[in-house]
N, C-alpha and C positions, 0 to 999 in steps of 0.2 A: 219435865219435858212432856211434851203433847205427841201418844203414839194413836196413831190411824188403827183401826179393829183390823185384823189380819186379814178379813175377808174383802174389804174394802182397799188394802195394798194389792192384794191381787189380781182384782179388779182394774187397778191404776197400772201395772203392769199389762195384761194384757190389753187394755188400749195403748199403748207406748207401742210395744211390739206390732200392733197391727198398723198402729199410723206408719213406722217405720220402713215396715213391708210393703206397705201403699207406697210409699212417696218412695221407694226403692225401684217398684214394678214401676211408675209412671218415668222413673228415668230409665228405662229400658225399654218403653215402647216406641218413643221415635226412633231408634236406631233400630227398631226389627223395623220399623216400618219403610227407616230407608233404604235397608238393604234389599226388603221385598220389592221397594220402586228400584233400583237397580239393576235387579233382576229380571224384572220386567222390561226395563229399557231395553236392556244387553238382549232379550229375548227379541223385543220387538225391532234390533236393529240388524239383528241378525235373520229374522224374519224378511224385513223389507233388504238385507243382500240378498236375499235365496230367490226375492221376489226379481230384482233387479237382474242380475242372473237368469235369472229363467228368461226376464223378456229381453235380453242379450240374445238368449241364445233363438227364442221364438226371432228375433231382428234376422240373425244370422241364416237362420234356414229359409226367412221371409229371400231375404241378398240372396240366396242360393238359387231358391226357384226363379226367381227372376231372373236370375245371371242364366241358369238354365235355360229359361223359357228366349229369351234374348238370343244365344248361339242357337237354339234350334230352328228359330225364324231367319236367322242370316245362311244358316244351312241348306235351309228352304228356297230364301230369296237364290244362291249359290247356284243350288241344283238346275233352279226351273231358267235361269239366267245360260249355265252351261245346254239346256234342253232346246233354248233359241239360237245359241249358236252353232249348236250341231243340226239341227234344221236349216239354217240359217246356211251353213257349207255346203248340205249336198242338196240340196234344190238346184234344179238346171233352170235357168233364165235365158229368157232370148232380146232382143235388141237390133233395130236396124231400121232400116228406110222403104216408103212404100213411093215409088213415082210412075206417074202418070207419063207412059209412051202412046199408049192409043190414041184416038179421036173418039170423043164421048159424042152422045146419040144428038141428032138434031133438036132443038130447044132446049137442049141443057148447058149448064154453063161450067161443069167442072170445079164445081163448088160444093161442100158437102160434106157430111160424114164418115172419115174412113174409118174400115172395120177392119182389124185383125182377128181371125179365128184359129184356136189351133184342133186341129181334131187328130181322135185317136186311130183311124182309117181312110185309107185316100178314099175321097168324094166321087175318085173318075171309076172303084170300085164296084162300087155299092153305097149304098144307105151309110153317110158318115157318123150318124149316130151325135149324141148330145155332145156338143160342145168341149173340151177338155180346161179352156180358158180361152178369154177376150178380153180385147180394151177396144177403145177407140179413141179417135181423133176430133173433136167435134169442128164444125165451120173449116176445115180443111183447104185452103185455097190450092187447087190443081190448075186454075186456068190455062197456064201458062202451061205451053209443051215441056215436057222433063221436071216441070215442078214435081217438089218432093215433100214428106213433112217424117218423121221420126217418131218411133212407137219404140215402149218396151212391153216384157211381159216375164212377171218374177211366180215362184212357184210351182211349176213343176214339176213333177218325179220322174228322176233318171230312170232308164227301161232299156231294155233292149232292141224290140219292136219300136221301130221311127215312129215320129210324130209328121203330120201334116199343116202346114202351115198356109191359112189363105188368106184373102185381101177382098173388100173392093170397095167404092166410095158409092152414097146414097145420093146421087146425083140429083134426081126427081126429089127430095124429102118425104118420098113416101113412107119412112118408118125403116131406121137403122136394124131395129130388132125381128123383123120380118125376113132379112134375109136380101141379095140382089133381086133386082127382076130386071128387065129386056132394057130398062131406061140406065141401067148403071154399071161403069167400067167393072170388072174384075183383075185378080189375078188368078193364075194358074199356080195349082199347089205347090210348095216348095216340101220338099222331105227334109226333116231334121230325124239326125239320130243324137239322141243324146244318153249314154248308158251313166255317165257319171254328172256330178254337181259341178255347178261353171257358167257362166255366161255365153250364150253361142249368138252368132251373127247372123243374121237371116236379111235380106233383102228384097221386096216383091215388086213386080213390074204392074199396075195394070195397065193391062194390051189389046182390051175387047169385053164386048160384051158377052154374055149366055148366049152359048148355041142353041 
């Protein structure tokens, strides 16, 4: 029988054991390597909930402020809404009729711009001072004896101290904003007192012209 030198069986041995150990380790590295890709998943999907989550909750406080910002502006519109109607209540208003009884000045024809003024001091006092409010009428037909035309006037503040209220039509067209002069009917003032908000009547005759 044919024996191998000792040194050379040992030799043949330790390549056996190494191949062994090779091909042993090469079946144990896909499976670390799947468990490391596993790991990784399971990390990365757990990742992407935390991320998910987060933008939940950024969403949810995004819906807050808005929801916020939304009832504050309805709060707002609320306020300045209840602001006009409490304005809106005590403002004193006036309303009524302005007719022509006089006879207006020769060459005029009672045609014209009537002016309502209210002032804060009678005129037949002193110096009535600026205005308090006005409207007018524009093209006014008075021709006709007891013709009439209708004015309002909104706005006001209630007072205790009356208010004065006057009239006349710009018969001549010389210019509503200048005030009557000798060519155009008047009224004589009417006193309002108005201390509260309300609509009040007033009615003016014009009767004549400027003394």
């Amino acid at each position: 029988m044919f024996h191998l030198p000792l040194s050379l069986q040992r030799l043949l041995l330790l390549l056996a054991l190494s191949l062994a150990f090779s091909l042993n380790g090469c079946g144990n590295t896909p499976d670390d390597d799947d468990s490391a890709s596993d790991d990784d998943d399971d990390d990365s999907a757990s990742d992407d909930d935390d991320s998910a989550a987060d933008d939940d909750d950024d969403d949810s406080a995004a819906d807050d402020d808005d929801d916020s910002a939304a009832d504050d502006d309805d709060d707002d519109d609320s306020a300045a809404d209840d602001d006009d109607d409490d304005s809106a209540a005590t403002d004193a208003n006036i309303s009524g009729m302005v007719t022509r009884s006089g006879d207006f000045v020769k060459g005029q024809d009672g045609i014209g711009t009537v002016v309502v003024t209210v002032l804060a001091q009678d005129p037949k006092a002193g110096p009535p001072g600026m205005p308090v409010a006005f409207t007018s009428v524009p093209d006014a037909d008075l021709s006709a004896s007891g013709a009439s035309v209708s004015y309002s006037l909104e706005g006001l503040t209630p007072r205790v101290e009356p208010y004065y209220v006057v009239a006349f039509i710009d018969d001549d067209a010389s210019g509503a904003m200048g005030g009557p002069n000798e060519n155009d009917l008047v009224a004589q003032p009417v006193e309002l007192t108005a201390t509260t908000g309300g609509t009040y009547s007033v009615d003016l005759d014009l009767a004549g012209t400027l003394d």
